[in-house]
C-alpha positions as CSV (number, residue, x, y, z in Angstrom):
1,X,-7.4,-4.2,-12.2
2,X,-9.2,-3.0,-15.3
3,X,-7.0,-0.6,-16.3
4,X,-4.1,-2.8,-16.1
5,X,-5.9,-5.2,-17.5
6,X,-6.4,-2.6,-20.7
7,X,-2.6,-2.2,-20.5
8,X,-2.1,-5.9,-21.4
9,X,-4.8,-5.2,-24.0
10,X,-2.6,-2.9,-25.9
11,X,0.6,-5.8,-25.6
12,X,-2.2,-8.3,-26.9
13,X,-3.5,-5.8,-30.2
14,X,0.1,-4.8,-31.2
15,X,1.7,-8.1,-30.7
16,X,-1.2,-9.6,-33.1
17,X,-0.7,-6.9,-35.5
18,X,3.0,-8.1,-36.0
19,X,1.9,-11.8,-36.0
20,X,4.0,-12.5,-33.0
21,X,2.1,-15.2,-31.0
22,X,0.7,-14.7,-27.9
23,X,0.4,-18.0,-25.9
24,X,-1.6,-16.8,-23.1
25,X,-3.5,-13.6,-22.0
26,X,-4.4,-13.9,-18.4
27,X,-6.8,-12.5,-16.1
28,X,-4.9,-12.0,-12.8
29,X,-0.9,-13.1,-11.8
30,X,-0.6,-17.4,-11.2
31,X,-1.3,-19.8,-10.0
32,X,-4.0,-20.4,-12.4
33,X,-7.9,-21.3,-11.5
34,X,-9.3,-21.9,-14.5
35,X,-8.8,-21.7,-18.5
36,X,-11.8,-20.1,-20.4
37,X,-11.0,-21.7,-23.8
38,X,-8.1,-21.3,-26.5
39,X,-8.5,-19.1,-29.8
40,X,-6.5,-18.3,-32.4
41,X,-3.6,-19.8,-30.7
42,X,-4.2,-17.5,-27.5
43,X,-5.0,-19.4,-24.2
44,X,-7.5,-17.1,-22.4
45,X,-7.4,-17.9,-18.1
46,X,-8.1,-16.9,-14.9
47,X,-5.8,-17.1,-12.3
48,X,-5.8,-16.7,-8.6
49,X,-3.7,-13.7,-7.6
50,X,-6.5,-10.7,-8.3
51,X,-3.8,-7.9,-9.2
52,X,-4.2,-7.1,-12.9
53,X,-2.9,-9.6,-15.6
54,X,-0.1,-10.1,-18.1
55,X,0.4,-11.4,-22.0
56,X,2.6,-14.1,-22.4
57,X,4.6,-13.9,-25.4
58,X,6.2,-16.7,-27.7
59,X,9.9,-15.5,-27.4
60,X,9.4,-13.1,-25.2
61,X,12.6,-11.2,-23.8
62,X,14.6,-13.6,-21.6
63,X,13.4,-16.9,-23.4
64,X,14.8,-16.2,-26.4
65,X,13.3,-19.2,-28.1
66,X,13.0,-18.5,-31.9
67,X,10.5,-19.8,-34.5
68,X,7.5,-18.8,-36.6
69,X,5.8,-15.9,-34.2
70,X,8.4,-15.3,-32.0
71,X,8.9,-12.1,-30.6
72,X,13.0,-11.9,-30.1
73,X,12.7,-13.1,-33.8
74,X,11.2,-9.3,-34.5
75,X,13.2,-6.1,-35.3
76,X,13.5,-4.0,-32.4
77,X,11.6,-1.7,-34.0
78,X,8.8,-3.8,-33.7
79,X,9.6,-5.3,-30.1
80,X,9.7,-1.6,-29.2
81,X,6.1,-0.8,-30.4
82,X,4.6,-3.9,-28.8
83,X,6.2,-3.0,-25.6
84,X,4.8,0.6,-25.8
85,X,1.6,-0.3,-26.7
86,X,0.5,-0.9,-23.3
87,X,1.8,2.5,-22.0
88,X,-0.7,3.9,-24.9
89,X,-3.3,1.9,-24.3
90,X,-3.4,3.7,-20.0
91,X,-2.7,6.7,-22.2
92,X,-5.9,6.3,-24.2
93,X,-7.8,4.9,-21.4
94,X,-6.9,8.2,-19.4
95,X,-8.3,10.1,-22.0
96,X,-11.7,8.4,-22.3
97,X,-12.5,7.9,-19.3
98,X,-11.8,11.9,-18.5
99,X,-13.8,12.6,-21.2
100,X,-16.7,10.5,-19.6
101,X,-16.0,12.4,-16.8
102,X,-16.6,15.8,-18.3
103,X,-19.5,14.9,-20.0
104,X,-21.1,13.6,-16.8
105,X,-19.9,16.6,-14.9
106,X,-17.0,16.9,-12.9
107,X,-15.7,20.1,-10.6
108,X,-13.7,22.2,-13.6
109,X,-12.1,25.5,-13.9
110,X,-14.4,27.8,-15.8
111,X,-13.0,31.5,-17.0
112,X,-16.1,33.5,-16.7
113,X,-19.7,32.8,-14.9
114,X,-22.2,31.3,-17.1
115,X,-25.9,32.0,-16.3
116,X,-28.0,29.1,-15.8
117,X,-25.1,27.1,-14.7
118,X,-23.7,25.7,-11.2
119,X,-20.6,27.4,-10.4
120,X,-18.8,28.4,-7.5
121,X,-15.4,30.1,-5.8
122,X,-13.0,28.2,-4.3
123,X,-10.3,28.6,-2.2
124,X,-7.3,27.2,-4.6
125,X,-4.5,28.9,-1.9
126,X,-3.8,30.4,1.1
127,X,-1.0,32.1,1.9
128,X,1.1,31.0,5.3
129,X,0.7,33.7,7.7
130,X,-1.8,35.9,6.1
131,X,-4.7,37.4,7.1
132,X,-6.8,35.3,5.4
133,X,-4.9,31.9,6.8
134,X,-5.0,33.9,10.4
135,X,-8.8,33.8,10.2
136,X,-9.2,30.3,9.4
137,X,-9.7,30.1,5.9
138,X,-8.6,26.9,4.4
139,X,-7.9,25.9,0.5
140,X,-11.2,23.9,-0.7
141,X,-13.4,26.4,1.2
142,X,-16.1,28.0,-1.2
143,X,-16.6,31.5,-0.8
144,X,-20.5,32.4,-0.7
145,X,-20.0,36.7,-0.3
146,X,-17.7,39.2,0.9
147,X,-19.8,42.6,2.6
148,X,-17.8,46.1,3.5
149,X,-18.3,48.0,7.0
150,X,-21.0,50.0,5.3
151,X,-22.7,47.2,3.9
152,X,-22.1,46.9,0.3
153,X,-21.2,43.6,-1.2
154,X,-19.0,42.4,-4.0
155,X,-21.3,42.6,-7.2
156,X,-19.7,39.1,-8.1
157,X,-18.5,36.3,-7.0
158,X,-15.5,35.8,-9.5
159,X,-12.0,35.7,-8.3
160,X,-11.0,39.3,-10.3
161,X,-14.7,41.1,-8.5
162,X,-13.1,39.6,-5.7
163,X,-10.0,41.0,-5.7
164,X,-10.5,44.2,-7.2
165,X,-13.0,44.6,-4.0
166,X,-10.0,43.9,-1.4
167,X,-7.8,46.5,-2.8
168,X,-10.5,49.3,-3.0
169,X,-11.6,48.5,0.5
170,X,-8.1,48.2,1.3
171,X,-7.4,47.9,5.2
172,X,-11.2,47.6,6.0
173,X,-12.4,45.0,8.3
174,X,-14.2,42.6,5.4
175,X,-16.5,40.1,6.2
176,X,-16.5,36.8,4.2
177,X,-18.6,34.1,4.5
178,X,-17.8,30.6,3.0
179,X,-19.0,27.1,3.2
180,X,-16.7,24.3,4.5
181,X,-17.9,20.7,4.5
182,X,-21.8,21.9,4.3
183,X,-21.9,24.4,7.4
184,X,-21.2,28.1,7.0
185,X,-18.8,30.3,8.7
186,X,-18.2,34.1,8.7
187,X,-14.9,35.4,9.1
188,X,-13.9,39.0,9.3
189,X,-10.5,39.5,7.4
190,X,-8.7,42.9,7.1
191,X,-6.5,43.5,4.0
192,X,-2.5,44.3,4.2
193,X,0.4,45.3,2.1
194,X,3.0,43.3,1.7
195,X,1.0,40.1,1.4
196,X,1.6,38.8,-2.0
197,X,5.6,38.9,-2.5
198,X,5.6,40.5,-6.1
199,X,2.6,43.0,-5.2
200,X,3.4,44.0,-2.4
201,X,2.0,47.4,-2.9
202,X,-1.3,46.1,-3.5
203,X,-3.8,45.3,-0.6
204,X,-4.6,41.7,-0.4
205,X,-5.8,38.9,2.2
206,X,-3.6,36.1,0.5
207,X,-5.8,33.7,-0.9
208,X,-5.8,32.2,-4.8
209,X,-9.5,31.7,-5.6
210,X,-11.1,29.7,-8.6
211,X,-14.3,29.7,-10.6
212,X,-15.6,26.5,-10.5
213,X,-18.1,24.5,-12.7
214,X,-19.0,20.6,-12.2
215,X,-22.2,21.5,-15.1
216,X,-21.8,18.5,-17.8
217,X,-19.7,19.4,-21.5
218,X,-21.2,18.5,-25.1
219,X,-19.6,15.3,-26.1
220,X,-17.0,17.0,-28.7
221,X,-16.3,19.9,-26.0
222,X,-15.7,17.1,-23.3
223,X,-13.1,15.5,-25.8
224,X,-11.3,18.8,-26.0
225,X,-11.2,19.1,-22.5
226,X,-10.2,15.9,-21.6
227,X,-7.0,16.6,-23.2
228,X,-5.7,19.1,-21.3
229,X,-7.2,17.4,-18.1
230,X,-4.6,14.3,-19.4
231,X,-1.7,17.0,-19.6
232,X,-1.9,18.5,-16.3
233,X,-2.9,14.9,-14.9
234,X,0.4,14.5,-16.6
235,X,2.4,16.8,-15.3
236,X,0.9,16.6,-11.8
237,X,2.4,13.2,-11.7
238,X,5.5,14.0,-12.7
239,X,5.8,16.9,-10.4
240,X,4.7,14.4,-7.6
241,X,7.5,11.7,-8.7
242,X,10.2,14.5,-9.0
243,X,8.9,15.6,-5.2
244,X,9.6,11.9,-4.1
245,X,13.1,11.5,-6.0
246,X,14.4,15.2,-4.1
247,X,12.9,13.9,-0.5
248,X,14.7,10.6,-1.0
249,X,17.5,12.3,-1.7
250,X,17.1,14.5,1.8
251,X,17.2,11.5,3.5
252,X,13.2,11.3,3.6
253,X,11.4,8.1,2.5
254,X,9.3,8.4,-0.1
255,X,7.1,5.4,0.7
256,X,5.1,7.2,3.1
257,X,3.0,9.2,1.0
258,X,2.3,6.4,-1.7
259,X,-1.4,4.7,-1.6
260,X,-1.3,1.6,-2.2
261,X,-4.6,-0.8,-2.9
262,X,-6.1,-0.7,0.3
263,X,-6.2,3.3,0.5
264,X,-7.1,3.3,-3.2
265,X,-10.1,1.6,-1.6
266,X,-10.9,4.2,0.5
267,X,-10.1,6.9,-2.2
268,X,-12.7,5.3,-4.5
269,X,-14.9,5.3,-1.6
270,X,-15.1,8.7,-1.4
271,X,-15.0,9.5,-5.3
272,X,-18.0,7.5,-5.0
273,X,-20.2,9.5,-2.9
274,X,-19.4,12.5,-5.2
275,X,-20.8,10.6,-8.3
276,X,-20.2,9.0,-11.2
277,X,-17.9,11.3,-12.9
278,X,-15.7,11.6,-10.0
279,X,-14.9,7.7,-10.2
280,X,-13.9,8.1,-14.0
281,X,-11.5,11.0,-13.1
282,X,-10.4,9.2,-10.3
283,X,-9.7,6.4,-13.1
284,X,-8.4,8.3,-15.3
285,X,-5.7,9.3,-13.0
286,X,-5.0,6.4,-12.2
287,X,-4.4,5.3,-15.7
288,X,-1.8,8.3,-16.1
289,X,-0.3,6.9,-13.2
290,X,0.2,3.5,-14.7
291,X,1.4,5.4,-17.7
292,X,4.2,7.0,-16.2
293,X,5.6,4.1,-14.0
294,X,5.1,2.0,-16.7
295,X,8.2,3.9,-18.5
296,X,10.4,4.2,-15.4
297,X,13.7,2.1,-16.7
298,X,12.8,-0.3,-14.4
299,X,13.6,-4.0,-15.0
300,X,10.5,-6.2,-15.8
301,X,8.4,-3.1,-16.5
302,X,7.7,-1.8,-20.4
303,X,10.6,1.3,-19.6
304,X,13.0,-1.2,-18.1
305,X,12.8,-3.1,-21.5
306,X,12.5,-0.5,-23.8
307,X,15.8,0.3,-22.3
308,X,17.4,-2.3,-22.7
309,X,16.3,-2.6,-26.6
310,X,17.9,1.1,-26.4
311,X,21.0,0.2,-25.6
312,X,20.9,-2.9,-27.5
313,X,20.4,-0.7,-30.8
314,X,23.6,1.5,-29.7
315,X,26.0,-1.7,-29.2
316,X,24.3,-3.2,-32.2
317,X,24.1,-6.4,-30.2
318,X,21.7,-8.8,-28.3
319,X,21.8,-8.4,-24.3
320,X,23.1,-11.3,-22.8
321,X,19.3,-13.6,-21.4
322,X,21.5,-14.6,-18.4
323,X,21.6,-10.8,-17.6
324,X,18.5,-10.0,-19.0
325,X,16.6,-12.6,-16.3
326,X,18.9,-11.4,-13.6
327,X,17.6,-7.7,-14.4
328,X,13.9,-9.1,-14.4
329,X,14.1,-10.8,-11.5
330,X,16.0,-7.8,-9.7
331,X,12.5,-5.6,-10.8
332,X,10.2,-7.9,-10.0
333,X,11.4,-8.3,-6.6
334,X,11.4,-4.5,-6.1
335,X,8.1,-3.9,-7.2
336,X,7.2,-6.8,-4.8
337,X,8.8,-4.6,-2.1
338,X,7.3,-1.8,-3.2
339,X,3.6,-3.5,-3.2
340,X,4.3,-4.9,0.5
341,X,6.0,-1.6,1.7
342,X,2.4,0.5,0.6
343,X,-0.1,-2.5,1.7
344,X,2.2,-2.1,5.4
345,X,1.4,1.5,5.0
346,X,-2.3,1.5,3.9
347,X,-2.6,-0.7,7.2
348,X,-0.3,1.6,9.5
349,X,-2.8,4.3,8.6
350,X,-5.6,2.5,9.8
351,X,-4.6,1.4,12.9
352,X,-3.3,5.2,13.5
C-alpha cells in the first residue's frame, strides 16, 4: 500500500508543479471514512477500501471539464509527465529502498573472497540429469568443502577453485558436503564428460555456483549497487511477463503463478525472518513491479493513458470522452478480475 501510495505521490508533486489542481489525494479506494483537512485546495481523506490510493485531478482524462487548473486544459506534453510521474516515483522508490537494503546487508554476488567478511558458495544451477542433480544437490544449497579419494581438499571455496578441482580430479569419486536448510549432507559425486553442452570435453558435475556476501556496503557503494540491483530487478520482471505472454499463448494460464495480496503476506513473512534488508529488497521489487505494469497499455492505468495521449499526438486530435470512459471502465474491470482471479488463487493454495 505504501508504495502505491508513493506512486500517487509522484501524480500529486508533478501535477502541482504544472499548477494543475488536484482536488483530492486519498488514502485508500472509496467509500470514504473520513477527511483529514483541506490545503492548498487539496482535500486529504481516508477511505475504506485498504488497497493503495489515487489523486483526483481537476479535468482529469474522461471529465474533460476545463478551467483555471485543469488538467485536459494542459499540453500533452505536460499531461504526459504527470502521468509518468508515478511510474518514476516506484522507480525511485525501487532504488532507495535497494540501496537500504545493501547497506543493511543483503545476500549479493561478490567476485572474489574478502577476508574478514561473511561469504559463502551457492548452488545457482544444476543441471537436469547430472551427476550432481543425481546425488541430490539442489540450487540454493551452500557448498561447505569438496575432499578427493586421497584426502586433499579444494584450497578454496570459490566457484573457479571449485571447478578447476573437478576437472583435475576428473572421474574421481568427489565428496562434497553442503548445507541445506541448517543440516549438513555429504554427497559423493563423480565427474563426466559431456556434462556441460559447450564443454563437453571438460570434466564437470553440472552445477553453476556463486560467491555470496550478505556483509553491509558503504552508503555511496550501496547507491552504486543498488543500480544494477534495479536493472536486473528490471529485467527479471520483464523476462517473467514475457514467460506469462508465451505460456498464454500455449494455451497455459498465466494466472496461476501470480501472487496476489494474501501470498504477498506470506512472502513478507518470510523476508522477515531473514531481516531487515530482506524486507526492503522484497520492497523494492515490488516497486519494479508496480513500475512495469504501471506502463502496460492498459486502460485506466498510467501506460493505458499515456497511450492514448500517443495516439492523440499522431491524429492531432482529442479522443472522443465517450470512448475514453468506455476504455477506463473496460481496465478497471480487468484489473478487478485480475485482483479476484489471484486473491481465488492465494486461497486455492492454502487450502491445498
Amino acid at each position: 500500500m505504501l508504495l502505491i501510495l508513493v506512486h500517487e505521490l509522484g501524480h500529486f508533486i508533478a501535477a502541482k508543479f504544472f499548477r494543475v489542481r488536484v482536488e483530492e489525494f486519498g488514502i485508500g479506494f472509496p467509500p470514504r471514512a473520513l477527511t483529514f483537512g483541506k490545503w492548498g485546495g487539496t482535500e486529504y481523506t481516508l477511505n475504506w477500501v485498504p488497497f493503495g490510493g489515487f489523486v483526483r485531478l481537476f479535468g482529469d482524462i474522461g471529465e474533460g471539464r476545463h478551467g483555471q487548473g485543469s488538467f485536459v486544459d494542459k499540453n500533452r506534453g505536460v499531461q504526459a509527465i504527470i502521468l509518468a510521474a508515478g511510474v518514476f516515483m516506484n522507480l525511485v522508490a525501487a532504488w532507495a529502498l535497494f540501496t537500504g537494503a545493501l547497506y543493511i546487508g543483503i545476500p549479493r554476488l561478490v567476485d572474489n573472497i574478502e577476508p574478514g567478511t561473511s561469504q559463502w558458495l551457492l548452488v545457482a544451477e544444476v543441471v537436469a540429469d547430472s551427476p550432481a542433480a543425481a546425488a541430490g544437490i539442489s540450487p540454493g544449497d551452500r557448498i561447505t568443502g569438496v575432499v578427493a579419494p586421497d584426502g586433499e581438499k579444494s584450497t578454496e571455496l570459490t566457484p573457479t577453485a571449485i571447478s578447476n578441482f573437478i576437472q583435475e580430479r576428473g572421474g574421481e569419486p568427489l565428496e562434497i558436503s553442503y548445507i541445506r536448510k541448517g543440516a549438513t549432507a555429504v554427497v559423493t559425486v563423480r565427474s563426466a564428460h559431456a556434462v556441460i553442452s559447450n564443454s563437453a570435453e571438460t570434466p564437470a558435475i553440472g552445477v553453476a555456483l556463486a560467491l555470496v556476501s550478505d556483509e553491509p556496503l558503504p552508503l555511496l557503494v550501496a547507491m552504486k549497487v543498488a543500480s544494477v540491483s534495479t536493472y536486473n530487478a528490471f529485467k527479471m520482471v520483464l523476462n517473467g511477463l514475457w514467460g506469462m505472454a508465451k505460456s498464454a499463448s500455449n494455451g497455459v494460464s498465466p494466472l496461476k503463478d501470480i501472487v496476489g495480496p494474501i501470498g504477498l503476506v506470506g512472502v513478507a513473512g518470510a523476508a522477515a525472518e531473514s531481516g531487515v534488508g530482506n524486507i526492503l529488497a522484497l520492497a523494492a521489487f515490488i516497486s519494479i513491479n508496480l513500475f512495469i505494469i504501471n506502463l502496460l497499455p492498459i486502460p485506466a492505468l498510467d501506460g493505458g493513458r499515456l497511450f492514448v495521449l500517443g495516439i492523440e499526438a499522431l491524429i492531432r486530435r482529442n479522443a472522443s470522452q465517450v470512448a475514453i470512459r468506455l476504455l477506463n471502465a473496460f481496465g478497471i474491470a480487468f484489473i478487478v478480475f485480475l485482483m479476484v482471479a489471484v486473491t481465488w488463487n492465494d486461497v486455492a493454495r492454502l487450502l491445498i
